[in-house]
PQR file with spaces between the fields and no chain letter, atoms N, CA, C, O and H, PARSE charges and radii, in Angstrom:
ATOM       1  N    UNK     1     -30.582  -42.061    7.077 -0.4000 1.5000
ATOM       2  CA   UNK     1     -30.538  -42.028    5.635 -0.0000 2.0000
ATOM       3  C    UNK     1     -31.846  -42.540    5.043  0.5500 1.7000
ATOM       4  O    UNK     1     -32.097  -42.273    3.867 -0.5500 1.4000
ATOM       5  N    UNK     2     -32.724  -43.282    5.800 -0.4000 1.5000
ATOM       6  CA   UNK     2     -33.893  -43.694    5.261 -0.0000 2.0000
ATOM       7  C    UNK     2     -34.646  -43.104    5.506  0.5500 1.7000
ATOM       8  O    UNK     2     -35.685  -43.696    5.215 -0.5500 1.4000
ATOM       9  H    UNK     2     -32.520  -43.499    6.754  0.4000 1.0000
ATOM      10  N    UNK     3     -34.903  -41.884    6.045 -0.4000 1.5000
ATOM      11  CA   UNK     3     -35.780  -40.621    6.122 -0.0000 2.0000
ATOM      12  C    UNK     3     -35.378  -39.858    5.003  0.5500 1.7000
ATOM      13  O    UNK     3     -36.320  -39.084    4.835 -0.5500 1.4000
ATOM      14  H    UNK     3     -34.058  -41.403    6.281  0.4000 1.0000
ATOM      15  N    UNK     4     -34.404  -39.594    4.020 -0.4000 1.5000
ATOM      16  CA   UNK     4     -34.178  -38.722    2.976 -0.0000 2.0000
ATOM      17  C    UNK     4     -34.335  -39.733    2.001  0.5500 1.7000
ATOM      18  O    UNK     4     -33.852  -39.219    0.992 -0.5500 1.4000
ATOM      19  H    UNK     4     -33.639  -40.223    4.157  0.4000 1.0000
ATOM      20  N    UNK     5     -34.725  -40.867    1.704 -0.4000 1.5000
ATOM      21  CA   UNK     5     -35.070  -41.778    1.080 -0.0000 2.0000
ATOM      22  C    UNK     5     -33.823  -42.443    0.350  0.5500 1.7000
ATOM      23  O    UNK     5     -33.921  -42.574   -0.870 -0.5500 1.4000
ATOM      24  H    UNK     5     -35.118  -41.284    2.524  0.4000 1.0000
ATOM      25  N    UNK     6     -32.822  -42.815    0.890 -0.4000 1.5000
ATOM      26  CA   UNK     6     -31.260  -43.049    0.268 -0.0000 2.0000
ATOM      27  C    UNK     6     -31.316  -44.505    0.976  0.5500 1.7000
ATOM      28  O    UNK     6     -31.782  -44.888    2.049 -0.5500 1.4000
ATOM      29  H    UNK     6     -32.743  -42.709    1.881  0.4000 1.0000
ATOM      30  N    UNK     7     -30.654  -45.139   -0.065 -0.4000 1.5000
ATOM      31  CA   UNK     7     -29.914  -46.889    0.137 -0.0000 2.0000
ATOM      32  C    UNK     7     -29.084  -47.019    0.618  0.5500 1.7000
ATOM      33  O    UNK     7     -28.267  -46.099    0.670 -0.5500 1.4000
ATOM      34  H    UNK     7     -30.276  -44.828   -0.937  0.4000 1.0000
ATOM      35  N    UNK     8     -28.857  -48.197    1.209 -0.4000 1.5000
ATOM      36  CA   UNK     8     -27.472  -48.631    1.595 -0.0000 2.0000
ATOM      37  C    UNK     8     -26.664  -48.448    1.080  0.5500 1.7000
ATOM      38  O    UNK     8     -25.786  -47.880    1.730 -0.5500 1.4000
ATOM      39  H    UNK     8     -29.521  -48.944    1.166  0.4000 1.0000
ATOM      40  N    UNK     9     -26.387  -48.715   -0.175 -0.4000 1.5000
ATOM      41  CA   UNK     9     -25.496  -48.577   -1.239 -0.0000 2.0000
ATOM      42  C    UNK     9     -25.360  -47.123   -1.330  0.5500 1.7000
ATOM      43  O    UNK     9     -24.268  -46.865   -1.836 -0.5500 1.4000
ATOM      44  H    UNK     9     -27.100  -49.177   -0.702  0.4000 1.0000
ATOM      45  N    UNK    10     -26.109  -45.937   -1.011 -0.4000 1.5000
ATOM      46  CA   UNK    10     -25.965  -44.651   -1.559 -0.0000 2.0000
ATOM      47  C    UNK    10     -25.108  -44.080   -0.162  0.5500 1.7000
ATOM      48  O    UNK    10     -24.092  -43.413   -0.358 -0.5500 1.4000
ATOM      49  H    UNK    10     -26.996  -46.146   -0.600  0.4000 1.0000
ATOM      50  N    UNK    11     -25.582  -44.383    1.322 -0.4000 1.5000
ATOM      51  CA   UNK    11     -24.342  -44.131    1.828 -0.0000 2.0000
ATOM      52  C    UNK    11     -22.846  -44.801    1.918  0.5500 1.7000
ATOM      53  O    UNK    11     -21.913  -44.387    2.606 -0.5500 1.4000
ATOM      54  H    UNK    11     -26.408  -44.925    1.481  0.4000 1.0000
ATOM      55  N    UNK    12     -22.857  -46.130    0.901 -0.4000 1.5000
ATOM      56  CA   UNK    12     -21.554  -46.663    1.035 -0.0000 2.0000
ATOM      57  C    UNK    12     -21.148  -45.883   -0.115  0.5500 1.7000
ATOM      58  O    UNK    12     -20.225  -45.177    0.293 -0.5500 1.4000
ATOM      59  H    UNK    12     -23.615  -46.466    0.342  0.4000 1.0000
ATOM      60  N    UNK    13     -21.354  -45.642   -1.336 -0.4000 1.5000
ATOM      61  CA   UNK    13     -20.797  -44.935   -2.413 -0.0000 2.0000
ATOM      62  C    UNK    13     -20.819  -43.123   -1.953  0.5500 1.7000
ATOM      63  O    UNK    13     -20.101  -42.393   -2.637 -0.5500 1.4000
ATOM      64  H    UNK    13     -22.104  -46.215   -1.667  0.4000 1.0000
ATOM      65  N    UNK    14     -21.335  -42.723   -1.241 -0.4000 1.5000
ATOM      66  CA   UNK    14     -21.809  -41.645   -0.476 -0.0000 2.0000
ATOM      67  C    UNK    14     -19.804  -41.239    0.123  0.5500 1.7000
ATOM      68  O    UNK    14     -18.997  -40.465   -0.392 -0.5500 1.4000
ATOM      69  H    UNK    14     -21.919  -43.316   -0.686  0.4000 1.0000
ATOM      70  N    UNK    15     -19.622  -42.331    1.579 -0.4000 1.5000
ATOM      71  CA   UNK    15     -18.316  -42.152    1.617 -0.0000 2.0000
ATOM      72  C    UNK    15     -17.775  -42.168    0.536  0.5500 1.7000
ATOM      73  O    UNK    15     -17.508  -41.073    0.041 -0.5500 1.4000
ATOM      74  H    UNK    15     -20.278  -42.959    1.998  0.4000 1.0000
ATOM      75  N    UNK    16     -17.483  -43.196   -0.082 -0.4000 1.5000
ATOM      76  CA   UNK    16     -16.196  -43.420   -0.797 -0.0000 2.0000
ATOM      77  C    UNK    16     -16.301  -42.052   -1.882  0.5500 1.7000
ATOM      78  O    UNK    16     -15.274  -41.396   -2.056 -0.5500 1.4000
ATOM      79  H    UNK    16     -17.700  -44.086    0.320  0.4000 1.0000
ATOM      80  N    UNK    17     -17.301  -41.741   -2.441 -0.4000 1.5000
ATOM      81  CA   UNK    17     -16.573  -40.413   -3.024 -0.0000 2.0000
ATOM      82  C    UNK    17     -15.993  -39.233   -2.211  0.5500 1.7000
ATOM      83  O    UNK    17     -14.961  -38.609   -2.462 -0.5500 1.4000
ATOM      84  H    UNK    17     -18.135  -42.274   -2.299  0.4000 1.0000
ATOM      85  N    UNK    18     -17.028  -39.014   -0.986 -0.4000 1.5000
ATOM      86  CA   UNK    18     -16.098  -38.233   -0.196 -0.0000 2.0000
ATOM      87  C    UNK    18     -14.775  -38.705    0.117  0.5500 1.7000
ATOM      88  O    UNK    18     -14.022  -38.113   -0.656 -0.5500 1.4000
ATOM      89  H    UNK    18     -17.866  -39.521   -0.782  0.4000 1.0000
ATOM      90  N    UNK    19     -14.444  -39.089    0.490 -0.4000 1.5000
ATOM      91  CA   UNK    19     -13.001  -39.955    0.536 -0.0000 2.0000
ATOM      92  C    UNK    19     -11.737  -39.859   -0.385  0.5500 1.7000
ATOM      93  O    UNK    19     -10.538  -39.640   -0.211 -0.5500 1.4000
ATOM      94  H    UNK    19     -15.055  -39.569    1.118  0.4000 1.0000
ATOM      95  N    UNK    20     -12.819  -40.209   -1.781 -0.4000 1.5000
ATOM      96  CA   UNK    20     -11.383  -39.702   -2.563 -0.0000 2.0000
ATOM      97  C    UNK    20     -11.035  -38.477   -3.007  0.5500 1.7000
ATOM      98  O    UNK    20      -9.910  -38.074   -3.300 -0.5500 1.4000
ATOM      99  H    UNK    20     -13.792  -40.388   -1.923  0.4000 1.0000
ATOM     100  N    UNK    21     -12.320  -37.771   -3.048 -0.4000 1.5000
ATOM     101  CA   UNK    21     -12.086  -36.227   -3.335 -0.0000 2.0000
ATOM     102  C    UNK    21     -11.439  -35.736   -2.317  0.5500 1.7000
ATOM     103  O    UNK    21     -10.661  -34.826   -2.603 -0.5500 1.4000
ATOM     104  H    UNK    21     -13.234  -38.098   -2.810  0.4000 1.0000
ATOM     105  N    UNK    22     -11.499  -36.008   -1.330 -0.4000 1.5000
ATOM     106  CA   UNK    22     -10.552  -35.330    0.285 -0.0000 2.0000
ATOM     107  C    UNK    22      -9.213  -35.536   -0.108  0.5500 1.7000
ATOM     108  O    UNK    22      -8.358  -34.660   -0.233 -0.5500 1.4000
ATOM     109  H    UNK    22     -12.131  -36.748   -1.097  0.4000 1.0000
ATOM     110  N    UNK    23      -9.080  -36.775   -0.300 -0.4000 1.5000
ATOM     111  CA   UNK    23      -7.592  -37.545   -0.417 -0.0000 2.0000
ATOM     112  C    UNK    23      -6.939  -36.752   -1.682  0.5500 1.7000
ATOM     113  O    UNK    23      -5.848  -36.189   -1.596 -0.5500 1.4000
ATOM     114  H    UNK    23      -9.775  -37.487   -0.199  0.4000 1.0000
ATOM     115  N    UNK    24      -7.805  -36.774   -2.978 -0.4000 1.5000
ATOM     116  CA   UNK    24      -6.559  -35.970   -4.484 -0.0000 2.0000
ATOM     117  C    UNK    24      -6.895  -34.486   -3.735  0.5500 1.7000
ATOM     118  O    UNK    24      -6.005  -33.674   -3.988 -0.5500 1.4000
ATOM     119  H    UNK    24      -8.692  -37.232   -3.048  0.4000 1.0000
ATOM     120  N    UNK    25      -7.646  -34.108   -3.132 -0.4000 1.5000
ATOM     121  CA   UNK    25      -7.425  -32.208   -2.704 -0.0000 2.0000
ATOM     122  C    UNK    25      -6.296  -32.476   -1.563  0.5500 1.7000
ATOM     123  O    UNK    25      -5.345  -31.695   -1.562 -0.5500 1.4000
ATOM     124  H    UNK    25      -8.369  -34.768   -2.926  0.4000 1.0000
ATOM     125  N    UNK    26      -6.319  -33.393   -0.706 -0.4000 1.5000
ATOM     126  CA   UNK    26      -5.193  -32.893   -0.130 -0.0000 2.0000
ATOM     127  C    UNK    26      -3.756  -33.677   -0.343  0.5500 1.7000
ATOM     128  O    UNK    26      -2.781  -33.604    0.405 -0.5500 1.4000
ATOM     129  H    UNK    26      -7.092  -34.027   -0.707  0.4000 1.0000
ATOM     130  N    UNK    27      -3.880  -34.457   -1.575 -0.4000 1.5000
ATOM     131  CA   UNK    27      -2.619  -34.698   -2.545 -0.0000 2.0000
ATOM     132  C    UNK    27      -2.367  -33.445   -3.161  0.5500 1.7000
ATOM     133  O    UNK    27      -1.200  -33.100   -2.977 -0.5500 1.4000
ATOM     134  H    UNK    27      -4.672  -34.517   -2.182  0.4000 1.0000
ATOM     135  N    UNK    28      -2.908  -32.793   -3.699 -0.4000 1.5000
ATOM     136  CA   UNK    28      -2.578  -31.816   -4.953 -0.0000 2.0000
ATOM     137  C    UNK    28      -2.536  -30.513   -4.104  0.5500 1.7000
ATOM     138  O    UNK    28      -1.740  -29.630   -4.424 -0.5500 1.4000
ATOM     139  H    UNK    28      -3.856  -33.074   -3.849  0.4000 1.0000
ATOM     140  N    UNK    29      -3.321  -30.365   -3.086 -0.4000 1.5000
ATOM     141  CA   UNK    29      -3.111  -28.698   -2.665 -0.0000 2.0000
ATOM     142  C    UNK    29      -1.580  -28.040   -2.216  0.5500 1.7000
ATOM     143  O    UNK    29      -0.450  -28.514   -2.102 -0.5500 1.4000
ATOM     144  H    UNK    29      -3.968  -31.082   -2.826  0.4000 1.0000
ATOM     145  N    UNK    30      -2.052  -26.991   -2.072 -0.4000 1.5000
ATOM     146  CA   UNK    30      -0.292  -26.717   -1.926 -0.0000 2.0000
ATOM     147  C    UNK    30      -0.699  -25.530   -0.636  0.5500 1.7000
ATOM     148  O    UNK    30      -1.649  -24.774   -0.434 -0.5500 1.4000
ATOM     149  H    UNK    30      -2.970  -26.606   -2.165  0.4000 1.0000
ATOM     150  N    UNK    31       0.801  -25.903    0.189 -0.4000 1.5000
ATOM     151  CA   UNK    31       0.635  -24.814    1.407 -0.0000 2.0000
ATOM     152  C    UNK    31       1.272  -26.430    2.832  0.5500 1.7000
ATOM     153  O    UNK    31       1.091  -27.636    3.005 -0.5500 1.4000
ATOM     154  H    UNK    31       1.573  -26.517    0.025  0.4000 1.0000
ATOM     155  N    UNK    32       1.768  -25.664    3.238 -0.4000 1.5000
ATOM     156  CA   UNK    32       1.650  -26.615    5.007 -0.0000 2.0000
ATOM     157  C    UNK    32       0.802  -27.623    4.822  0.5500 1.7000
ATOM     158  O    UNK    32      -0.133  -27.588    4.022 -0.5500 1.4000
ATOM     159  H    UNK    32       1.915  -24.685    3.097  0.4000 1.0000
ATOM     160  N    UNK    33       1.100  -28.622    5.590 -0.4000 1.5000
ATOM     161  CA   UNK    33       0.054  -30.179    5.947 -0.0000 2.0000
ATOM     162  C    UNK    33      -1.249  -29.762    6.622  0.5500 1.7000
ATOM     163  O    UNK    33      -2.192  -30.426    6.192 -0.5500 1.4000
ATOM     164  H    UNK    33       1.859  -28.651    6.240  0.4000 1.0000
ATOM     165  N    UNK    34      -1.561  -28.947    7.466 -0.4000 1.5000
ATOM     166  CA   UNK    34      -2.465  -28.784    8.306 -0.0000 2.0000
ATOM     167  C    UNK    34      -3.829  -27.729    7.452  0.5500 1.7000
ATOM     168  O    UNK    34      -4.895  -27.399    7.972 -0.5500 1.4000
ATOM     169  H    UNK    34      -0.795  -28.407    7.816  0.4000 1.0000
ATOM     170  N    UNK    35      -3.333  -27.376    6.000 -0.4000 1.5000
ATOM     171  CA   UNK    35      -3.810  -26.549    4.832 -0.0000 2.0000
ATOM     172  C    UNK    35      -4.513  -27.030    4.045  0.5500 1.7000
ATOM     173  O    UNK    35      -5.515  -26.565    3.501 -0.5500 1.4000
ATOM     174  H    UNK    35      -2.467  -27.644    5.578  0.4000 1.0000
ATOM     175  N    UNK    36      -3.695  -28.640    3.873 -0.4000 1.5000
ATOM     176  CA   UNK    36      -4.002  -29.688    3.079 -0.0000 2.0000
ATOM     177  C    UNK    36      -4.947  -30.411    3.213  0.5500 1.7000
ATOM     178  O    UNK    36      -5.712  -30.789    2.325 -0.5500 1.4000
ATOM     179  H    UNK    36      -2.881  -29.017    4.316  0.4000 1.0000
ATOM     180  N    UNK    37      -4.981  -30.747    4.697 -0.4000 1.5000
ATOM     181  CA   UNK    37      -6.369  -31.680    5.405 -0.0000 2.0000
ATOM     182  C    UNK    37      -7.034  -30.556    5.370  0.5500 1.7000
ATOM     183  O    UNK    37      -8.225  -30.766    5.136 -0.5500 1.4000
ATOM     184  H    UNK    37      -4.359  -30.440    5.418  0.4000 1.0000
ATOM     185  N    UNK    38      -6.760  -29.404    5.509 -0.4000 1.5000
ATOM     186  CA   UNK    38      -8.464  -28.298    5.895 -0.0000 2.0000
ATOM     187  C    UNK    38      -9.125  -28.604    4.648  0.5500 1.7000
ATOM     188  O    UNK    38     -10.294  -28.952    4.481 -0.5500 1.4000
ATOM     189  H    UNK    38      -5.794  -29.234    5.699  0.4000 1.0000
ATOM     190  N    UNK    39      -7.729  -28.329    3.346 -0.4000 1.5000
ATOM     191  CA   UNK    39      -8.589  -28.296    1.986 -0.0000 2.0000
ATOM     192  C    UNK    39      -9.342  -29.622    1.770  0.5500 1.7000
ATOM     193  O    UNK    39     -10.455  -29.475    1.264 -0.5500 1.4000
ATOM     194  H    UNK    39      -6.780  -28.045    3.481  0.4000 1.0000
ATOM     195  N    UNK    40      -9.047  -30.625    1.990 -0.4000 1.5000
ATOM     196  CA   UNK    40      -9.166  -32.068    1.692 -0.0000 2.0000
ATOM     197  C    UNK    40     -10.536  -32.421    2.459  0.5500 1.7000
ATOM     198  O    UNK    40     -11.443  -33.017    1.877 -0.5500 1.4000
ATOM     199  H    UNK    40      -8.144  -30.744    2.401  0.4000 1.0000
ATOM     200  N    UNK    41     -10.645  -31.938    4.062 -0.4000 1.5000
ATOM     201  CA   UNK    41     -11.830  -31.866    4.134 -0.0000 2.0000
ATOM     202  C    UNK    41     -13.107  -31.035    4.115  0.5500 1.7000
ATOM     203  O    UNK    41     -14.107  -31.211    4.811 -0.5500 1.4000
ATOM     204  H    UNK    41      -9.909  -31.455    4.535  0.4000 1.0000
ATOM     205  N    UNK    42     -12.964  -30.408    3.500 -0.4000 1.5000
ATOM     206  CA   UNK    42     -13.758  -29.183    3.030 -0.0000 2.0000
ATOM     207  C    UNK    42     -13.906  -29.925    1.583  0.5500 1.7000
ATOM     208  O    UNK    42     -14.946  -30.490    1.241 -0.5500 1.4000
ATOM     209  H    UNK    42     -12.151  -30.265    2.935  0.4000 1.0000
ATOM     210  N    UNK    43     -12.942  -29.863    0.923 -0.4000 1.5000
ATOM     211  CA   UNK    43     -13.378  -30.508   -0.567 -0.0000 2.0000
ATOM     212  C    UNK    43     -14.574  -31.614   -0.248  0.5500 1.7000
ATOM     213  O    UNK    43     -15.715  -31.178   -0.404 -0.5500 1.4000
ATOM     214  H    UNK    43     -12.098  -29.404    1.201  0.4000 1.0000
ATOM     215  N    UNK    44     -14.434  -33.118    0.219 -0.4000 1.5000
ATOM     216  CA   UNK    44     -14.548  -34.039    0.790 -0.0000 2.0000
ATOM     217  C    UNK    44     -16.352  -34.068    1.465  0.5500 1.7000
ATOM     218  O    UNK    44     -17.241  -34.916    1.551 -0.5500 1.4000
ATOM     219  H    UNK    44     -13.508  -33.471    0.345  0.4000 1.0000
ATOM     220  N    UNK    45     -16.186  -32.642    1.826 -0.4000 1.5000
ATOM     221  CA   UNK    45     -17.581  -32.348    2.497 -0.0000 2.0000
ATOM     222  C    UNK    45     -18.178  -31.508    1.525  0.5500 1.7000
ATOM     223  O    UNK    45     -19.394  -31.475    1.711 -0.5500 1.4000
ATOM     224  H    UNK    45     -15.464  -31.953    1.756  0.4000 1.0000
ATOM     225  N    UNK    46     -17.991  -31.148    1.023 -0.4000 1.5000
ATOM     226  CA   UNK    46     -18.915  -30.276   -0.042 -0.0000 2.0000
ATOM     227  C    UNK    46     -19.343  -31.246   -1.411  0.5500 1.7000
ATOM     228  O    UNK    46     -20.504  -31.163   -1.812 -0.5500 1.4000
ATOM     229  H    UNK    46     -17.002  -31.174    0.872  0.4000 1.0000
ATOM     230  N    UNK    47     -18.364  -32.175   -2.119 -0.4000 1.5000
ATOM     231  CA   UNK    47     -18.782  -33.112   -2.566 -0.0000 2.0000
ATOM     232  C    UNK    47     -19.532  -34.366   -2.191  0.5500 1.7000
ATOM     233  O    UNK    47     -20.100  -35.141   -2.960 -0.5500 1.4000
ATOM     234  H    UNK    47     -17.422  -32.243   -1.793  0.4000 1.0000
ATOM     235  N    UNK    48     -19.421  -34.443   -0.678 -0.4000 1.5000
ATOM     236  CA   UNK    48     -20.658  -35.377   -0.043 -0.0000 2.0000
ATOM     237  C    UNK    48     -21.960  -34.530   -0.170  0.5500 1.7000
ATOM     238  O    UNK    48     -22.816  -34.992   -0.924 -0.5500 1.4000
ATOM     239  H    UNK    48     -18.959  -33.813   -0.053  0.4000 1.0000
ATOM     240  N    UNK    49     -22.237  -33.315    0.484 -0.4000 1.5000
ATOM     241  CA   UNK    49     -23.651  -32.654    0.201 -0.0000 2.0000
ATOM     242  C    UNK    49     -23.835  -32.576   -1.499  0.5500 1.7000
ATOM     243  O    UNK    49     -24.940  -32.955   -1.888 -0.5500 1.4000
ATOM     244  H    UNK    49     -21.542  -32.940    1.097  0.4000 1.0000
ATOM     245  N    UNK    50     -23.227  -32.293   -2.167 -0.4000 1.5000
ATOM     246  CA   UNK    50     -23.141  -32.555   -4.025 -0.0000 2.0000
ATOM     247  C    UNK    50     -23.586  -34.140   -4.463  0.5500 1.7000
ATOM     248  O    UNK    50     -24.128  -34.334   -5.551 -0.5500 1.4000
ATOM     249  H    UNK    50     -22.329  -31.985   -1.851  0.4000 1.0000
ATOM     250  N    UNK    51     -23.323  -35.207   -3.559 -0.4000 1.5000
ATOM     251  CA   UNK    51     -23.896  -36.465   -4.043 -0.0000 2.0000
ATOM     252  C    UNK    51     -24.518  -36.506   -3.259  0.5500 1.7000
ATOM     253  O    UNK    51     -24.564  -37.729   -3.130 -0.5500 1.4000
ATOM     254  H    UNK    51     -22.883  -35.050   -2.675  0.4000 1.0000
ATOM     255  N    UNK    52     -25.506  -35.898   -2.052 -0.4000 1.5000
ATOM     256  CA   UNK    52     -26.563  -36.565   -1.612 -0.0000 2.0000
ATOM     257  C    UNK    52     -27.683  -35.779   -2.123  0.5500 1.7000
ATOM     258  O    UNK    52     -28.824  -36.220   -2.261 -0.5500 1.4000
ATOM     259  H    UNK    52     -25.469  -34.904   -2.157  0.4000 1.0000
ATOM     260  N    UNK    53     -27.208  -34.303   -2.464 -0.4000 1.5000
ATOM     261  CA   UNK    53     -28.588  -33.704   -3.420 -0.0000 2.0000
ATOM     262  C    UNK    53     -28.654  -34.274   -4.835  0.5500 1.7000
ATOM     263  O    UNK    53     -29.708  -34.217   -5.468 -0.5500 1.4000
ATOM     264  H    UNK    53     -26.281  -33.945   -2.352  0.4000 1.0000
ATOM     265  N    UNK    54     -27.853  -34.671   -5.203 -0.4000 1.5000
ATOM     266  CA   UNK    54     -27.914  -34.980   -6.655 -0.0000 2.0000
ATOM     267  C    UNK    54     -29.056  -36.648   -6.643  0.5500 1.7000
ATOM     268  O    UNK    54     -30.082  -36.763   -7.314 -0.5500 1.4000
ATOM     269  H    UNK    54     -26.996  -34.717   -4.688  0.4000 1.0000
ATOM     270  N    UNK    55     -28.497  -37.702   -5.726 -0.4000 1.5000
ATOM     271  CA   UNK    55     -28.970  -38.426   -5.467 -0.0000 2.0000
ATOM     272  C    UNK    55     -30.324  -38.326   -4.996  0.5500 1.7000
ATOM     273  O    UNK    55     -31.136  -39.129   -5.457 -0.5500 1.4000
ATOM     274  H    UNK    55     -27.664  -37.608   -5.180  0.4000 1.0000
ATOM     275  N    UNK    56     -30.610  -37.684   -4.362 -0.4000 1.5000
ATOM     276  CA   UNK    56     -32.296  -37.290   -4.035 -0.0000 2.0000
ATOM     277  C    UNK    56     -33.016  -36.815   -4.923  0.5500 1.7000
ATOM     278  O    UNK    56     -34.220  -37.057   -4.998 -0.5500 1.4000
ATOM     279  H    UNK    56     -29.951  -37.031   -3.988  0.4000 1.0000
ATOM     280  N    UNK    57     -32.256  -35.924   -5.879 -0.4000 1.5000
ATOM     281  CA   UNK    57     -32.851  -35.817   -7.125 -0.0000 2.0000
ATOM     282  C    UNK    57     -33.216  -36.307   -8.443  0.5500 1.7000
ATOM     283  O    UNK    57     -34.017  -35.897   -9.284 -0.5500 1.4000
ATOM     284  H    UNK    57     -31.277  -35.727   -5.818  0.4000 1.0000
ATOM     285  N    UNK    58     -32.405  -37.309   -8.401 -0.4000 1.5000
ATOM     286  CA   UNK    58     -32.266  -38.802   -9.375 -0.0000 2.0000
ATOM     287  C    UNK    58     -33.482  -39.564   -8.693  0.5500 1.7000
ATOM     288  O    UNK    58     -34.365  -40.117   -9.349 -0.5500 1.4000
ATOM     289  H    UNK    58     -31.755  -37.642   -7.718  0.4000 1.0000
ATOM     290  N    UNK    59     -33.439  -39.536   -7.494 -0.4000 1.5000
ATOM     291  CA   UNK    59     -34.352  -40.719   -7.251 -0.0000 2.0000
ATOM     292  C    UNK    59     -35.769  -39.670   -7.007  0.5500 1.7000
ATOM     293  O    UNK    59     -36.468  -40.211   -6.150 -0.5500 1.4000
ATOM     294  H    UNK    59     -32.722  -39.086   -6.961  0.4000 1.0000
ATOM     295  N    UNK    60     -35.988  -39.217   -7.173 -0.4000 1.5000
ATOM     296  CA   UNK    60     -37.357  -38.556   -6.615 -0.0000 2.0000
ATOM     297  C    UNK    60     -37.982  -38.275   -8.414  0.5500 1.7000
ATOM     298  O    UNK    60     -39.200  -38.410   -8.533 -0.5500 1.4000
ATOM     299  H    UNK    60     -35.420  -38.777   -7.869  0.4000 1.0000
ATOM     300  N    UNK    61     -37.135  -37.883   -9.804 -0.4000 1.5000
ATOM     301  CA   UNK    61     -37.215  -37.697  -10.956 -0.0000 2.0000
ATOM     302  C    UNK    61     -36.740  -38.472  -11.681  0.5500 1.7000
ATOM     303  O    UNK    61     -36.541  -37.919  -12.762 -0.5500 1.4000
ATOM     304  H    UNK    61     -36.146  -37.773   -9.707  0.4000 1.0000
ATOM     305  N    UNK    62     -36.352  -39.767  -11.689 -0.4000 1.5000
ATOM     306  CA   UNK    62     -36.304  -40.631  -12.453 -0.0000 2.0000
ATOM     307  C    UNK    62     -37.524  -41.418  -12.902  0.5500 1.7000
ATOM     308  O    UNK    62     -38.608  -41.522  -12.327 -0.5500 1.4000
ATOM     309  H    UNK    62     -36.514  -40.216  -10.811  0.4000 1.0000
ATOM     310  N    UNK    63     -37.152  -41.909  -13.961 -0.4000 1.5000
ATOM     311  CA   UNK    63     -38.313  -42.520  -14.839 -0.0000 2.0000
ATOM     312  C    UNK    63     -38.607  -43.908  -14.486  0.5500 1.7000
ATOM     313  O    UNK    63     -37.754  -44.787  -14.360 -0.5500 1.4000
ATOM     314  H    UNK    63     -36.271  -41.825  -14.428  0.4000 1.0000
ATOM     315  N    UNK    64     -40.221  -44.088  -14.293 -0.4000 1.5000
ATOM     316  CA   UNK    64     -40.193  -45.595  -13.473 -0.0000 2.0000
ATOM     317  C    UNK    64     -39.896  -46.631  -14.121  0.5500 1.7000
ATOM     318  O    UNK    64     -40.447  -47.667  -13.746 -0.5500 1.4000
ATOM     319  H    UNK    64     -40.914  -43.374  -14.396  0.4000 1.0000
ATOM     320  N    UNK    65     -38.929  -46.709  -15.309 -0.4000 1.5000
ATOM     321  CA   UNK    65     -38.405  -48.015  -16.006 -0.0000 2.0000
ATOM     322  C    UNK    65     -37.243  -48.157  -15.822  0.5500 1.7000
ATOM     323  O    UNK    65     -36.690  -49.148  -16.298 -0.5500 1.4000
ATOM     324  H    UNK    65     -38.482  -45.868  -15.613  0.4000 1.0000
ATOM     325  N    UNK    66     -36.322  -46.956  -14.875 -0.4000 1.5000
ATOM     326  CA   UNK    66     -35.241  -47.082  -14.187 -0.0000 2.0000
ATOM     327  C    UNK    66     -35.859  -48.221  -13.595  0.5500 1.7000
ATOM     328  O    UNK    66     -35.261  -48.874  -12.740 -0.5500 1.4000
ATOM     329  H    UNK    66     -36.771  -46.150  -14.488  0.4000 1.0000
């Protein structure tokens, strides 16, 4: 993570959003249990690559009085 220039803190907040987005997609999806985790981790993983580009992009274009 310190080769893409990300904090400690950005892979601990990194999980935890993956985490909960997995968890309400495979609360809310509908279909069989084994449907639910596919959706949940698929959700889960696509919103982790969604906060680590977003995050690289915050930090590479933010203003240096951040």
């Amino acid at each position: 993570m310190n080769t893409l220039g990300l904090e400690r803190r950005d892979g601990r907040n990194l999980l935890l959003v993956a985490a909960v987005v997995a968890v309400v997609m495979a609360a809310t999806a509908e279909g069989p249990t084994w449907v639910r985790l596919v959706a949940g981790g698929i959700g889960g993983l696509i919103s982790g690559v969604v906060f680590v580009i977003s995050t690289l992009l915050i930090n590479r274009y933010k203003p240096d009085h951040w």
